[in-house]
C-alpha positions, 0 to 999 in steps of 0.5 A: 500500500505504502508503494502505491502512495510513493508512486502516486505522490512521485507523480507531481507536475515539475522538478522534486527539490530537497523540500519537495522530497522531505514533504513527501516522505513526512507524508508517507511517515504519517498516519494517513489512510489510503482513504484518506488520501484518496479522499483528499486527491479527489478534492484537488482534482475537483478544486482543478476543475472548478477552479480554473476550467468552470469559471473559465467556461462558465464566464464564456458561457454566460456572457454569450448567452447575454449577447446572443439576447441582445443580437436578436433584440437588435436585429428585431429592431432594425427589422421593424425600423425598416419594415414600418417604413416600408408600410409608411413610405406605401402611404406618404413619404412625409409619414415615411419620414417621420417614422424612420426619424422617430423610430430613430430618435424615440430609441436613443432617447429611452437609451439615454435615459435608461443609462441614466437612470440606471448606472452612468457608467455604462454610458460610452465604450467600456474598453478605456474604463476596463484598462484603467481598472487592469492597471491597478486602479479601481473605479466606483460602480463601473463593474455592477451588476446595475452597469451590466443591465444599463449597458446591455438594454441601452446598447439595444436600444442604440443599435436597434434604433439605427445609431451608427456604432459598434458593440464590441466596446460595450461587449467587452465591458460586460465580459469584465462585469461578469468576470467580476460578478463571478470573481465576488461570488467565489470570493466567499469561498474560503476553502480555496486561498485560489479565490481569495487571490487578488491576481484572480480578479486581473485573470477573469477581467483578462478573459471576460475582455476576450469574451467581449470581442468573441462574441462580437465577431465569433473569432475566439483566436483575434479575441484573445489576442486583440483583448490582450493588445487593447486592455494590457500593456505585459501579458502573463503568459499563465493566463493565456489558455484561460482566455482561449477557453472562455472565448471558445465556449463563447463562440460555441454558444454562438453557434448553437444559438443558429439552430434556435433562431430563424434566419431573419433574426440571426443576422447579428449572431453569425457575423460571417462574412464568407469570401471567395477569393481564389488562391491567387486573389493578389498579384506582386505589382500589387502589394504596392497598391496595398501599401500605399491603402496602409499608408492613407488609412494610417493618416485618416485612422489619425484624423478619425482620433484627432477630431473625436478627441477636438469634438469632445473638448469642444463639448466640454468648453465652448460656451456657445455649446453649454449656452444651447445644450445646457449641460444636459445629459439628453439635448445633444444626445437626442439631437444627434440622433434627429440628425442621423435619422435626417442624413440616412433617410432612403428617400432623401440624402440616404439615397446617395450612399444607402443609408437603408442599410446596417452595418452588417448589409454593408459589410456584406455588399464590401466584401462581395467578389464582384465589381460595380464599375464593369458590366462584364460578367464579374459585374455584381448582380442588380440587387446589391447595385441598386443600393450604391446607385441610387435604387432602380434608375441608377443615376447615381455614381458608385464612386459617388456613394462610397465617396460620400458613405466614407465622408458622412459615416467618418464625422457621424462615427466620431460624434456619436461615440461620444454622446450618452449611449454604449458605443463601440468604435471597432464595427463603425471603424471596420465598415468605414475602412472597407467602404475607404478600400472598396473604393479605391478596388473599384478604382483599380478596376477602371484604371485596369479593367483586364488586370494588371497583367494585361488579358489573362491575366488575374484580374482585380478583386475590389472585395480584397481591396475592402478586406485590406482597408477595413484591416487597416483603418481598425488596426490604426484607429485601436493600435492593434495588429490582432485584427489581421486574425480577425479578418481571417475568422470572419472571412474564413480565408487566409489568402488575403493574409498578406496584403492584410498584414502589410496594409496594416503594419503601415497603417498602424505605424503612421498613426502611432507616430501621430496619434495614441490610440482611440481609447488612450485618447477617450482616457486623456479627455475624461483624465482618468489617471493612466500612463499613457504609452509611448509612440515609437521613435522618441528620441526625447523619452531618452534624454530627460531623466528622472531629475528633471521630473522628481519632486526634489522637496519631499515631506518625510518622517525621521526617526527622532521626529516627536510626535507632535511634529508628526501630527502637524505634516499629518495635517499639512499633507492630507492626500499623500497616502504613505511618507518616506522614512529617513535617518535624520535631516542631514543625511536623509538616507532612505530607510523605507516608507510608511502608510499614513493611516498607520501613522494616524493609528500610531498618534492616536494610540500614544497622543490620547486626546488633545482639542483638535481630535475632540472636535473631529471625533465629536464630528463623526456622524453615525454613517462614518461608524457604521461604514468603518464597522463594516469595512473592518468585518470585511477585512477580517472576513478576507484575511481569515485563511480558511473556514476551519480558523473560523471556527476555531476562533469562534470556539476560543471566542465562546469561551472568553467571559462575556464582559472580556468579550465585549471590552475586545470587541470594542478595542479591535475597532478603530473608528477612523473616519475617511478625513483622517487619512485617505487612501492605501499603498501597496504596503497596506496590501502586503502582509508586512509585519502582521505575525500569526495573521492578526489585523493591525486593527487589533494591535492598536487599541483604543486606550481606556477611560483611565489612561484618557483622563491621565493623558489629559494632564500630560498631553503636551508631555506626549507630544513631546516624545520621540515616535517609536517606529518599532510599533508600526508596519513599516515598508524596509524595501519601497521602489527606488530610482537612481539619479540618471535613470531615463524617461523610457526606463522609469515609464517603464517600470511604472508600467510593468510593476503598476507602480503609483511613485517610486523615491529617488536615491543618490548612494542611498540619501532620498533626493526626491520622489515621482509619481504618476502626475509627474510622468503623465504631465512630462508625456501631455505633450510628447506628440507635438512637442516630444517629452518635456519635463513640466514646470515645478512649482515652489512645493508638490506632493506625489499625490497631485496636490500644492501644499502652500509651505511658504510658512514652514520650516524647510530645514526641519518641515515644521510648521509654526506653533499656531497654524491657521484655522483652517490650515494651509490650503491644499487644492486639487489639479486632477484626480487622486492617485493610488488604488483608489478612484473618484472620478471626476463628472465630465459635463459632455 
């Protein structure tokens, strides 16, 4: 019996180190039974199973199984959006008129008030807010369960109505809220350290964001590899099969949903476009031609940024703009959509450029191998000619049409992504660049009506021409590469796979010089607090160093510091969310960092009482309490390492008197409100100095009634003391950067490392501290005018704040005796730095 243990256990994944060994022979040293081991390689198998394959199928599958809801409302929709016309257009063509602007401007209405209503934050794609979140910052109420039911009944309502806009943004964003809801219900789990593991959430987020674009296009490959490319900037490879699973499960359900739905409703579900190119679909002289397509939609795809980002601004600070809309949420939306409906009406501007279509029609007519400009028999057949010529008469010019399509849908794209709906910018991005590539293959046509060749030659495939641009355009306007594997799933060849590829290697190129991405865009005008990334070929990202960014007057904490002097930068710095720790004020060697809300705990602990706490305790109201009660279960609930230390704390609970009880009770909570210290580092995370598991909440303790009234003697004795470093959790190893490190090497590392500030050392003495505001502010400007590095002013903290110090000690950071009543003012530029977000309204 004991040879089948040895060889079960010898079975392990990996190599055997000297650990591994003695574990294993402890083991069969043991009093274990065969059962019992048994018993216990069965739970790790079904932990295996649940933990990292279900979850995984389970999120594609519920997240398609949403989608595929939402894509037969919106087919439905537009069905009838047509269908009603139809009716309409039979009686009058001023009814016809009505109904297709009404049916328009009714539905984005209900839209935008539902999404009101409802949860603001699922306004807008979902891609540049499911970033920020990846790196490291939380933002309040943007993965809810009220922001999934907002983002998917207003994304119906938009797209049903006939809003030129895409769904792959907010598909996205609803395969990060399901991967969160999920990552919360498991979190209960406590038998598992595998769900209560924080890196578990970035996983899910990782493969709810494959999810996203999977079911958009039923291309589970491009999904993962376009959610990894416009969601992260360092991939753990770990991860990778997570997503592929997922994303698979959800493109299965996808093509199951074929069989429960007729063919009129799945239009949006197989999101197919089979092509037919031969082999030889392309020739060498060519490739040129595909270059120079590349290199034009490059620049537009950075013009398409370009205006998006001036109309956004535009709405937020022209004044003639606020005087007519007013701030409202509603004015603007509601006219875009009137406007929309007055452009693409069929029997009037709409007839020029098929304005009866959907995106999927039109994707469809653009990717046909055929042609419109010959009558030969290559000529595409008279139902797909009669919406690019202006219906049966044909007066209308194709080039006419896609000229025009290309215009209207390029300005109408960018405004309406911007306004209070969900909306993507992919779908709209890919039709504008196929209607931009078909035009120029129907140019090829007229320009070589027997191929470039001559007669027998091959001859020119305009369809080709349209699968290049629609690459092309969307890798430059999202900065990706993956949508070259998208465009082999949704066609189902690879023939075109060449052309693909150099069309949008250019295209990406040209528009990373000149523009960041759409979504880094959308993140600079709602400022949310992101490090951009750098564009290619900066040659000013290496000559600024880290000097000429850094903070050089740092506010510190010394080791002989009283702790009345602590309680003074405690006030003069209330933003800053943790202080370097240093040797003394001579030498200024860096020993490590602390949290601020440590140092509360620590002056609260020693300095019991004086005025000003009185006053700020005496202000707490009830809501503060009640919220620091239950921020503090749930702390403790999520260090708990397992079920059975519950119990077994609850056990040794039962047995204490109840009035020892009830006095630990009362001294493990620290009624510390959120004005009193803000925020959290990375040190408050990490299990640093906390032995045998025990919160630091209940290692300071509220003193009792006798100590306070003794405290009240001796109060200015106790601030007078010298702060005992010893007693608090301090951080001996906080990131450092060396004087000469540059630009390149410190957005770097930021990056990689999802730092929020790193101190800067020269042979260990602190000689300065940046932060994320200080890059962000060197790199506002790096496409214009290259990395700069920003004006300093007289003092700046890490957190994004001037602190008023012309009244300060510089010597010694003492402020005087008797500060102002209020204290000194603190305002801030732009939103607060850390793990933690507010972000600000924006008044679009």
């Amino acid at each position: 019996m004991s040879d089948v243990k040895r060889s079960l256990l010898e079975m392990s994944p990996g190599g055997k180190t000297d650990e591994a060994d003695e574990d294993i022979e402890d083991h069969i040293e043991s009093n274990e039974t065969f059962a019992e081991f048994c018993t216990r390689q069965a739970q790790n198998v079904v932990h295996f199973l649940v933990e990292d394959w279900f979850l995984s199928a389970l999120l594609g599958v519920i997240t398609a199984v949403l989608s595929v809801g939402m894509d037969v409302a919106i087919e439905v929709l537009q069905h009838a959006h047509v269908t009603f016309y139809d009716k309409m257009l039979a009686i009058s063509t001023y009814l016809a008129f009505s109904q297709w602007v009404a049916h328009i401007v009714i539905l984005t209405m209900f839209s935008a008030i539902f999404c009101q209503i409802v949860s603001k934050q699922a306004v807008g794609s979902g891609i540049p807010e499911v970033k920020v979140i990846m790196h490291g910052f939380k933002m309040d109420n943007y993965l809810t369960t009220r922001t999934l039911v907002a983002k998917m009944v207003g994304l119906t309502l938009a797209m049903g109505g006939g809003l030129p806009i895409g769904k792959e943004g907010p598909f996205v964003h609803m395969g990060a809220i399901v991967a969160t809801l999920l990552s919360k219900i498991t979190s209960a789990c406590q038998y598992s350290a595998f769900f209560s593991n924080e890196g578990r959430e970035m996983e899910m987020l990782s493969s709810g964001c494959a999810v996203g674009i999977a079911c958009t296009f039923s291309a589970p490959i491009g999904a993962v590899l376009y959610a990894i490319e416009s969601t992260s900037k360092y991939f753990a490879v770990k991860n990778y099969w997570r997503g592929f699973l997922a994303a698979t499960c959800s493109a299965i359900v996808f093509r199951c949903a074929n069989f429960f739905v007729t063919a009129e409703q799945s239009g949006t579900i197989t999101a197919f476009y089979q092509t037919r190119f031969p082999t030889d679909c392309f020739l060498v002289e060519e490739l040129p031609i595909f270059l120079f397509l590349g290199f034009i939609s490059g620049l537009m795809g950075s013009l398409f940024i370009f205006i998006h980002r001036q109309i956004s601004m535009f709405r937020s600070k022209n004044k003639l703009y606020k005087i007519i809309f007013r701030n409202n949420f509603l004015g603007f939306t509601v006219f875009m959509a009137f406007v929309v409906g007055v452009l693409t009406f069929p029997n009037g501007l709409g007839r020029y450029f098929a304005g009866r279509l959907t995106f999927r029609e039109t994707m469809a007519d653009f990717f046909n191998n055929c042609t419109w400009a010959t009558n030969d028999s290559r000529r595409c057949p008279d139902s797909i000619l009669t919406h690019w010529t202006g219906g049966s008469d044909g007066d209308v010019s194709i080039f006419t049409s896609l000229a025009l399509y290309y215009i209207l849908y390029f300005i109408l794209v960018a405004i309406c992504i911007s306004i209070n709906v969900p909306a993507g910018v992919f779908v709209p991005s890919f039709i504008i660049g196929a209607a931009g590539g078909r035009l120029m293959g129907e140019t090829m046509v007229i320009l070589f009506p027997e191929g470039m060749r001559g007669p027998g030659g091959p001859p020119i495939h305009p369809g080709l021409y349209a699968v290049v641009g629609a690459a092309a355009y969307t890798g430059a306007v999202t900065h990706t590469l993956s949508v070259s594997v998208i465009i082999c799933e949704l066609t189902g060849q690879l023939s075109p796979i060449l052309p693909v590829l150099i069309a949008m290697l250019m295209g990406n190129a040209v528009c990373k010089f000149l523009q960041p991405s759409i979504y880094e865009s959308i993140i600079r005008v709602k400022r949310y607090p992101y490090l951009p990334d750098l564009p290619p070929s900066r040659v000013s990202v290496h000559t600024v160093k880290v000097e000429q960014l850094m903070v050089t007057d740092v506010i510190y904490i010394t080791k002989d510091m009283t702790y009345r002097e602590m309680k003074e930068i405690l006030q003069l710095a209330p933003h800053l969310r943790s202080f370097p720790i240093v040797t003394d004020h001579d030498n200024k060697i860096l020993l490590g960092s602390v949290a601020k809300r440590y140092l509360t705990m620590l002056l609260r602990r020693h300095v019991l009482v004086n005025q000003q706490d009185s006053r700020n305790i005496g202000r707490i109201t009830p809501a503060e309490i009640f919220n620091t009660i239950r921020r503090t279960s749930m702390r403790l609930s999520r260090r708990s390492p397992s079920r059975r230390s519950n119990s077994s704390q609850t056990r040794e609970s039962a047995s204490i008197p109840e009035t020892a009880r009830s006095d630990v009770t009362t001294n493990e909570v620290e009624f510390v409100s959120e004005r009193t210290f803000s925020g959290n580092t990375l040190l408050s995370i990490s299990p640093l100095h906390c032995p045998n598991n025990i919160p630091l909440q209940a290692v300071f303790t509220r003193p009792s009634s006798a100590d306070l009234s003794k405290a009240e003697v001796n109060a200015d004795i106790l601030l007078n003391r010298n702060i005992d470093l010893d007693e608090i959790a301090i951080d001996a190893a906080p990131f450092q950067l060396v004087l000469g490190s540059s630009l390149y090497k410190v957005h770097t590392l930021f990056s990689l490392l999802g730092l929020s500030h790193a101190y800067v050392t020269d042979c260990g003495k602190l000689v300065g501290v940046v932060g994320l505001k200080e890059l962000r502010d060197a790199l506002a400007h790096i496409y214009v005018r290259g990395a700069v590095a920003p004006v300093k002013p007289d003092r700046k903290l890490t957190s994004g704040t001037y602190l008023d110090m012309s009244a300060v000690n510089r010597d010694k950071l003492i402020p005087p005796m008797t500060p102002p009543a209020n204290g000194h003012t603190i305002s801030m530029e732009s939103p607060k730095f850390g793990n933690s977000l507010t972000v600000p309204p924006m008044a679009l």
